[in-house]
N, CA, C and O of each residue as an XYZ file, in Angstrom:
164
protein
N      23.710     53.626    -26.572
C      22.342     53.132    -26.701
C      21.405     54.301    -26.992
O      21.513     55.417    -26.485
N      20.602     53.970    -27.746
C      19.724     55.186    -28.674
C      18.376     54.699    -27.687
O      17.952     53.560    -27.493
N      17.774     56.296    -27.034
C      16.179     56.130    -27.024
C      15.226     55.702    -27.903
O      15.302     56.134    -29.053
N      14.151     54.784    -27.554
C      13.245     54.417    -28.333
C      13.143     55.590    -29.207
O      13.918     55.448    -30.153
N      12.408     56.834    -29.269
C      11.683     57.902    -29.617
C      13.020     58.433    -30.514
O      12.587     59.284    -31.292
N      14.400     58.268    -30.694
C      15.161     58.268    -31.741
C      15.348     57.973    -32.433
O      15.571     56.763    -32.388
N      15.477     58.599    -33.750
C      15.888     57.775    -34.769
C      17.658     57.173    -34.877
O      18.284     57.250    -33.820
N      18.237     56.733    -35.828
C      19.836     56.235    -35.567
C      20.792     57.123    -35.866
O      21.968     56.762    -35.808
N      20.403     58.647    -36.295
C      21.313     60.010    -36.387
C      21.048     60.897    -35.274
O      21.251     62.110    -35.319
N      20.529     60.186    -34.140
C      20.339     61.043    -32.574
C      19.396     62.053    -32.661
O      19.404     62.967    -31.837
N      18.286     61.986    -33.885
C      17.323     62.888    -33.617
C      16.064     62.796    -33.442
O      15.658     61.818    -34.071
N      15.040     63.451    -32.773
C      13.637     62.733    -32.348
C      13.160     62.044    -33.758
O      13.477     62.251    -34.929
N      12.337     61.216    -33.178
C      11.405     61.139    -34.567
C      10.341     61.734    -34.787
O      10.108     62.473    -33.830
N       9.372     61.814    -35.752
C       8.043     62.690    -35.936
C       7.183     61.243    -35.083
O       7.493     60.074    -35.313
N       6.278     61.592    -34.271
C       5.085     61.175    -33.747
C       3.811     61.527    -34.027
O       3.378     62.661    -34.232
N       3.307     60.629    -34.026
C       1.246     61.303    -34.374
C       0.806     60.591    -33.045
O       0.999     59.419    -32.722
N       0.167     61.592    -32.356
C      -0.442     61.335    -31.021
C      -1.792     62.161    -30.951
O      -1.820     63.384    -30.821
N      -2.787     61.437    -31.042
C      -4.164     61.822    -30.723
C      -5.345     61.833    -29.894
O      -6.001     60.794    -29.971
N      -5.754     62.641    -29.195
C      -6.832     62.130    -28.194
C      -7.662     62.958    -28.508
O      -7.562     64.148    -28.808
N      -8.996     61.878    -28.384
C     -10.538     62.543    -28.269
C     -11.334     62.318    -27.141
O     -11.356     61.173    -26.689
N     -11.917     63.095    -26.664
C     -12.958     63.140    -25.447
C     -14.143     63.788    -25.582
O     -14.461     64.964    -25.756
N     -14.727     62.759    -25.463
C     -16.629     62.951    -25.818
C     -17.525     62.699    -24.140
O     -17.618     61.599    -23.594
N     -17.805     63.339    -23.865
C     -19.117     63.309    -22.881
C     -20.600     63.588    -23.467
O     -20.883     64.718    -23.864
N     -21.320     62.776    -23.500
C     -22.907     62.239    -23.442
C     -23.420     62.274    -22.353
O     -22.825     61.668    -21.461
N     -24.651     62.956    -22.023
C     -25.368     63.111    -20.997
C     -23.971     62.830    -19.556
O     -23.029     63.562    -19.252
N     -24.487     61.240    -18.861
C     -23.608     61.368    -17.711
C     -22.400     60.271    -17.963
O     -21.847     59.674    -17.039
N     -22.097     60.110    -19.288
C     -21.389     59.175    -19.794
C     -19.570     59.926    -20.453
O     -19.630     60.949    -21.137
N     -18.820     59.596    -20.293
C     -17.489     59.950    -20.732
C     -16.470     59.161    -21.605
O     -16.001     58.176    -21.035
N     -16.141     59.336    -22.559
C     -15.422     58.553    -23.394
C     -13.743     59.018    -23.590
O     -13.359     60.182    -23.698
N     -13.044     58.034    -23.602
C     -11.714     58.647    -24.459
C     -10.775     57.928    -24.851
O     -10.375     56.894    -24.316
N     -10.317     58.519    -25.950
C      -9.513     57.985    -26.849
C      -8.124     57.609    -27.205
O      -8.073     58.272    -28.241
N      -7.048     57.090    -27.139
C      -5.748     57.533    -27.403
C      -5.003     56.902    -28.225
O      -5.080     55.675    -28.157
N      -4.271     57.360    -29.018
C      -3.284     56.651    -30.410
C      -2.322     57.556    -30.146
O      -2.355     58.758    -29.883
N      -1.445     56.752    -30.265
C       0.198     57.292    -30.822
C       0.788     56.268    -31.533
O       0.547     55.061    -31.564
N       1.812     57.134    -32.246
C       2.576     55.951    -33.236
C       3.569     56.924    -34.007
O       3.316     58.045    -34.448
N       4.980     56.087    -34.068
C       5.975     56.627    -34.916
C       6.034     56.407    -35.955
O       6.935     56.936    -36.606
N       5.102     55.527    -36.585
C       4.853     54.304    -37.925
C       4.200     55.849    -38.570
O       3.298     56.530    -38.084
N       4.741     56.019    -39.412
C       4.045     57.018    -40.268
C       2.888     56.297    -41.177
O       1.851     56.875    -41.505
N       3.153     55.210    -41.467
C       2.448     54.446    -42.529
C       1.045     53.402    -41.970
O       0.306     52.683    -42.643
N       1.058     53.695    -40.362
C       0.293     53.161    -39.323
C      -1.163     53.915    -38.994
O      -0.999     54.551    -37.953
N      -2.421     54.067    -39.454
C      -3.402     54.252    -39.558
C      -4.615     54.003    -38.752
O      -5.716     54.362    -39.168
């Protein structure tokens, strides 16, 4: 059985994982995306 995060020749796959964090005055924001979908936007 193959890990999710593998591809089917036992090697990781490429990931895009991004986070942003913005603070405004007393306000905090944040962000998060990941995805193995290269074609996923």
């Amino acid at each position: 059985m193959l890990m999710k995060n593998m591809n089917d020749k036992g090697r990781w796959k490429v990931m895009i994982h991004m986070i942003a964090l913005v603070k405004q005055g007393d306000v905090a924001f944040a962000y998060h995306f990941a995805t193995a979908d290269k074609k996923e936007k």
